[in-house]
N, C-alpha and C positions, 0 to 999 in steps of 0.2 A: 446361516446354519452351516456347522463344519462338519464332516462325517468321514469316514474311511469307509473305503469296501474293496474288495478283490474284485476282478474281470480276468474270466479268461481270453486270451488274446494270441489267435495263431500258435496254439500249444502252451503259451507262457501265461504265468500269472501275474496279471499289472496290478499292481497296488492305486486306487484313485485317492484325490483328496478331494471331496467334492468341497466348490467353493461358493457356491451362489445356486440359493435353489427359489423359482419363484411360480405361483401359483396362479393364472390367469382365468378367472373369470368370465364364463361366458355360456349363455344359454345352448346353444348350439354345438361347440367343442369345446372340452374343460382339459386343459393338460399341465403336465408338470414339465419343468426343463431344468435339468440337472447340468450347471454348466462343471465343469470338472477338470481338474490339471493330475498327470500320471505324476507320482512321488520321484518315479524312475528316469524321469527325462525322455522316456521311449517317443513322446510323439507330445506333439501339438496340443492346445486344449482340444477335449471331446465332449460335444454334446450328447446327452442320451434323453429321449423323452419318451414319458408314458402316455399314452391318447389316452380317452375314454370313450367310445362309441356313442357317440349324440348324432340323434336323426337331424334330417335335414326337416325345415318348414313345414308344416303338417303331418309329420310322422308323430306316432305316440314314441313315448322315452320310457324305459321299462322299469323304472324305477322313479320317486322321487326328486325334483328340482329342489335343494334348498335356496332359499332366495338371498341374497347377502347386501336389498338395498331399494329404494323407489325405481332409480331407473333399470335394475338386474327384472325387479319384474313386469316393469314394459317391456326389456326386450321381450320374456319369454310368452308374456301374451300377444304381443304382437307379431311374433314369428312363428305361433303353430294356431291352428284354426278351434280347438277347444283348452282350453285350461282350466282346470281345478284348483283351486288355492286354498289352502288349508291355514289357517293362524289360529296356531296350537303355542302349548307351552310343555316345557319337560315336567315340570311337576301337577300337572293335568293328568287325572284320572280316567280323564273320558277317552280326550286326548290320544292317549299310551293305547287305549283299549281300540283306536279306531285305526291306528299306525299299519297294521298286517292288511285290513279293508280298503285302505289309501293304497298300497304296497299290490294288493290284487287289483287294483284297477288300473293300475299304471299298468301293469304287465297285459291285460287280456281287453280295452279298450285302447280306442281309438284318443283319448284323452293325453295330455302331460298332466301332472299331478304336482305342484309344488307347494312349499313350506315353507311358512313365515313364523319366525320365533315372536311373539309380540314383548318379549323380556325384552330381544334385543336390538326390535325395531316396533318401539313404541307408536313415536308418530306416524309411521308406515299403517300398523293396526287402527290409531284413531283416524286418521282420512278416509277407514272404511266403515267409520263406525262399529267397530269392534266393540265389545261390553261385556265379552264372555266370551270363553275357550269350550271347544272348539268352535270356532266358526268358518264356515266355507263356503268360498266366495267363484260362483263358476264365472267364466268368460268364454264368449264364441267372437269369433273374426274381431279381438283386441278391445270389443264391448263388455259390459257385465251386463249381464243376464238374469241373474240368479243370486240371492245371498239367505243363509240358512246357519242358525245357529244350534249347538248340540248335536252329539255323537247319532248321524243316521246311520240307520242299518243299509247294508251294501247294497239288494236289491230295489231301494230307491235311489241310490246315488248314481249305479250303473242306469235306471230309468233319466230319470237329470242326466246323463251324459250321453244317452244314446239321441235324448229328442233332439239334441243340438249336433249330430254328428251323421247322421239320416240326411 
């Protein structure tokens, strides 16, 4: 990817070219690293990266995991003590309707919540015997637990994730 941007720099305005941007994967910290060379000669290449705040081991994540693979969601069941796994599809009706419900429970349980496209990981979805969207699949301590198809309403799914987090 090629990009320009400006940085200010000790009063001056450096012109970058960024020249290599790559995106690393990973349940735990997800970052970007912008490697970049100044147009102006002023200095050396500069790295600049964005974190993203990812709990450590059994903390909840306040937001959604998307999953990008078999082994992306072993790591993430096996690195926090509850998981919610969702395999949704975008053009799911129920799906769509259950997106905000998933979104609240990430944030006020004790759960990670991620998300499996089954468009775009087929056989991922069939090794769980998928057959219909939405379906979601709990796990406690990197076991499955629980598997439940169609859009449940919140105060069962926060019940399913509390009896496993007690």
């Amino acid at each position: 990817m090629m990009d320009h941007y400006s940085a200010p720099l000790a009063g001056y305005s450096v012109h970058y070219h960024v020249r290599y941007t790559r995106f690393i994967p990973n349940p735990l910290i997800q970052y970007c690293a912008y490697y970049t060379k100044p147009l102006n000669a002023i200095s050396a290449y500069v790295v600049v990266m964005a974190t993203d705040a990812r709990g450590t081991s059994g903390e909840s994540l306040d937001e959604p995991i998307y999953i990008d693979g078999r082994r992306h969601l072993e790591d993430v069941t096996t690195a926090h003590d509850v998981v919610l796994v969702d395999f949704y599809a975008d053009w799911c009706g129920p799906c769509q309707m259950l997106n905000p419900v998933l979104e609240g429970l990430a944030d006020t349980t004790e759960a990670v919540i991620a998300k499996v496209d089954v468009d775009e990981h087929q056989q991922l979805a069939g090794s769980f015997g998928v057959r219909g969207v939405p379906t979601l699949v709990l796990f406690a301590d990197g076991e499955q637990v629980e598997q439940q198809s169609g859009a449940l309403p919140e105060d069962r799914l926060r019940t399913l994730i509390e009896r496993h987090t007690e």
